[in-house]
Structures are given as C-alpha cells and as structure tokens.
C-alpha positions as CSV (number, residue, x, y, z in Angstrom):
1,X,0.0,0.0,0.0
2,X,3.0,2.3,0.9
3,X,4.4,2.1,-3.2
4,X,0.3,3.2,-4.1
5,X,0.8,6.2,-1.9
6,X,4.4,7.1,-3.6
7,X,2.9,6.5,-6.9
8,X,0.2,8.8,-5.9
9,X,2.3,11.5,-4.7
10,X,4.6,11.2,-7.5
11,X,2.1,12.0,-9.9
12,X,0.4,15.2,-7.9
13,X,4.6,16.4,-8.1
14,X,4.7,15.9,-11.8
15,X,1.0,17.5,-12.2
16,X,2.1,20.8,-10.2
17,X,5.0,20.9,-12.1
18,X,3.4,20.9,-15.7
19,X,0.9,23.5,-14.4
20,X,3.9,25.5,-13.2
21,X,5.6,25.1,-16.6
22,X,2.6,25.6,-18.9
23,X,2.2,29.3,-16.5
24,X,5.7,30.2,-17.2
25,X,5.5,29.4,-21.5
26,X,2.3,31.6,-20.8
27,X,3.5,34.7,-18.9
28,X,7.1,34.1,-21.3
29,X,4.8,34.5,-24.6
30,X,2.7,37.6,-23.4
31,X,-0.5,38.6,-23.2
32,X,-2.7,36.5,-25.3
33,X,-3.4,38.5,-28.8
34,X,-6.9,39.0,-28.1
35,X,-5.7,41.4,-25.1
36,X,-3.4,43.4,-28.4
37,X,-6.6,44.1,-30.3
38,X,-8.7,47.8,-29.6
39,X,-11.9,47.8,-27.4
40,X,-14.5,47.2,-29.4
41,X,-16.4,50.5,-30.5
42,X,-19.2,50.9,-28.3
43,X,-22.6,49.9,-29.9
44,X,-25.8,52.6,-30.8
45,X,-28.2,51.5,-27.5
46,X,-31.4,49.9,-29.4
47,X,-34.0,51.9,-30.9
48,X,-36.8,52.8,-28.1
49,X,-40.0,52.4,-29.3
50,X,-41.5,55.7,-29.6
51,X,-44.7,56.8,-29.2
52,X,-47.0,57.7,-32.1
53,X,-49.3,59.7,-30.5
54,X,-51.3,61.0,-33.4
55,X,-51.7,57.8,-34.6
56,X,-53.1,56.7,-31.1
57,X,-55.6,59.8,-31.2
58,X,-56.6,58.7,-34.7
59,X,-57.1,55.2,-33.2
60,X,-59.3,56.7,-30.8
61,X,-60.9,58.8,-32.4
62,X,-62.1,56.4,-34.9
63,X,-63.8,54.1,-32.0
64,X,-60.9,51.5,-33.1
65,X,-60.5,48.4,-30.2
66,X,-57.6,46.5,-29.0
67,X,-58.0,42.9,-28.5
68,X,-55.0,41.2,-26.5
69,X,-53.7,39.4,-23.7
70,X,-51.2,39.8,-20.9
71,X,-48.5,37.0,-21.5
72,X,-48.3,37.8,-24.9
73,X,-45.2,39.1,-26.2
74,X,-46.4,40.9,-29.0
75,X,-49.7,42.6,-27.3
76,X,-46.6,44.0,-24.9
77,X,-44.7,45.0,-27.9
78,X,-48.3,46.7,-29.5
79,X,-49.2,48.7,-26.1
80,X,-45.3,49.8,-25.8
81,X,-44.8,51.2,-29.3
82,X,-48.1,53.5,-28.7
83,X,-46.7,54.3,-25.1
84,X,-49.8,52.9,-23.4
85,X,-50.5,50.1,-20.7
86,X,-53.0,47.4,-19.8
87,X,-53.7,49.5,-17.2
88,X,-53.6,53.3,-19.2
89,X,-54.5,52.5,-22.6
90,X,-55.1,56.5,-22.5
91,X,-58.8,56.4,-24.6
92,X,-58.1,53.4,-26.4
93,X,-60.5,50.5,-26.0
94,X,-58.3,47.9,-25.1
95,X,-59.9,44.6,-23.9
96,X,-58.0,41.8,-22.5
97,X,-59.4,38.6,-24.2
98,X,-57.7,36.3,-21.1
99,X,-59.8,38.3,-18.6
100,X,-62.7,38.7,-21.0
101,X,-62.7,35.5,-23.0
102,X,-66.5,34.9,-24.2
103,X,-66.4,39.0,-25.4
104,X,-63.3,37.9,-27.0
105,X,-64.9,34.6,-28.9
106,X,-68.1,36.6,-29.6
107,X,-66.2,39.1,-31.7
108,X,-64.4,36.5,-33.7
109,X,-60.8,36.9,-32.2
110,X,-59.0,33.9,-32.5
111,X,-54.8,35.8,-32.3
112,X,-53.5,38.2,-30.1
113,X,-52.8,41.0,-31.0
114,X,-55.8,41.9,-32.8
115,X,-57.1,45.4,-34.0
116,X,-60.6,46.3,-34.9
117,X,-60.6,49.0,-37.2
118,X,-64.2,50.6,-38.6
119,X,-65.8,46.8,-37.9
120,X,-62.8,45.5,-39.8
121,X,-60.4,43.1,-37.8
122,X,-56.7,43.1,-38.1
123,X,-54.9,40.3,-36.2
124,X,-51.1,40.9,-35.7
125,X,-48.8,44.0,-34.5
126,X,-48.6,46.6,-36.5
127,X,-46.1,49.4,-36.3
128,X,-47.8,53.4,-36.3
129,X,-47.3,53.8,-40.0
130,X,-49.1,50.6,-40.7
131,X,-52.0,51.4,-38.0
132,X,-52.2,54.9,-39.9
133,X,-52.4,53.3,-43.3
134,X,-55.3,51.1,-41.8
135,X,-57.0,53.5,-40.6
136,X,-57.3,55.0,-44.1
137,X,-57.7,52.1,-45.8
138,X,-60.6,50.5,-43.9
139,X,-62.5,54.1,-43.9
C-alpha cells in the first residue's frame, strides 16, 4: 500500500509541475493577442420604441378596439410602441381577451394581437405607419 501512496504522490509532483511550466511558456509569450486588439467601438443602444401619438388619437378617435392578452409578447410590444399600458390604454378600447374570454370569442378573435378597425379586424402587430395606413384604408 506504501508504493500506491508514492505512486500517488509522484504523480500530484509531476502535475504541479506541468501547471507550473505551462504558466511560465504563458507569462514568457505575453499577453494572449486578443488582449493586443482595440476595445471594441461601443454599440448605438437599441432603438426605443417611440410613441405615435397622433396615430393613437386617430385610433381613438375612430372608436378603433384592441383585442389582446397579458403573456403575450407581442400585445406588450403593441401597447409599448403607442406608449400605453393594460392599465392606461389612455382612450383606447383595449380589452384583454384572457380576462374577458367569451367577449373575446363573440367578436371573432382567434390571435393576439388583434385590432378592430371601422368593424374590420386586423390580427397581428402593427407598427404606427401601418395602423395609420389602416385606418385610411378601412374608412
């Protein structure tokens, strides 16, 4: 058992001793060359979505409703880009089709989002432009 724990020991020695020698061939080389190259530039931050809110007045104005629903990601996306919340839709008829689901089913909404423009429905998101060009379109 006493040549095991020589063995053993032996080959913990020979292990710290590579790790010492692979640090030294490190620190002899340099730095690595990704530490040579420049920071990278620093990136634009990300577009905020910005409110539209003459599109939202038009929206409003033209008795327009917002079907959606809480967990979906692009209801969130709809409500942020106008700079209104579940809570403040700010005029607009928003209705939330998980809290009101037979209102939702009676109207025929079967994806979230969903607009409803002059009687006309328009699943999907849609960015201000394309709500403005709706608007028009469905008049």
């Amino acid at each position: 058992m006493q040549e095991f724990d020589e063995i053993e020991n032996l080959f913990y020695a020979l292990a710290l001793a590579l790790s010492f020698f692979f640090i030294f061939l490190a620190m002899k080389n340099g730095p690595p060359p990704s530490a040579a190259l420049p920071p990278p530039m620093a990136q634009a931050p990300a577009p905020v979505p910005r409110s539209d809110s003459n599109v939202l007045q038009q929206l409003i104005d033209a008795g327009s409703t917002f079907y959606g629903a809480s967990w979906c990601g692009f209801t969130k996306k709809q409500l942020a880009i106008l700079n209104i919340t579940e809570a403040d839709p700010r005029g607009l008829d928003y209705v939330d089709c998980e809290n009101q689901e037979e209102l939702c089913a009676s109207k025929g909404i079967e994806a979230f989002p969903t607009w409803q423009i002059n009687g006309e429905l328009f699943p999907g998101y849609y960015p201000p432009a394309k709500l403005a060009e709706l608007l028009t379109k469905s008049a």
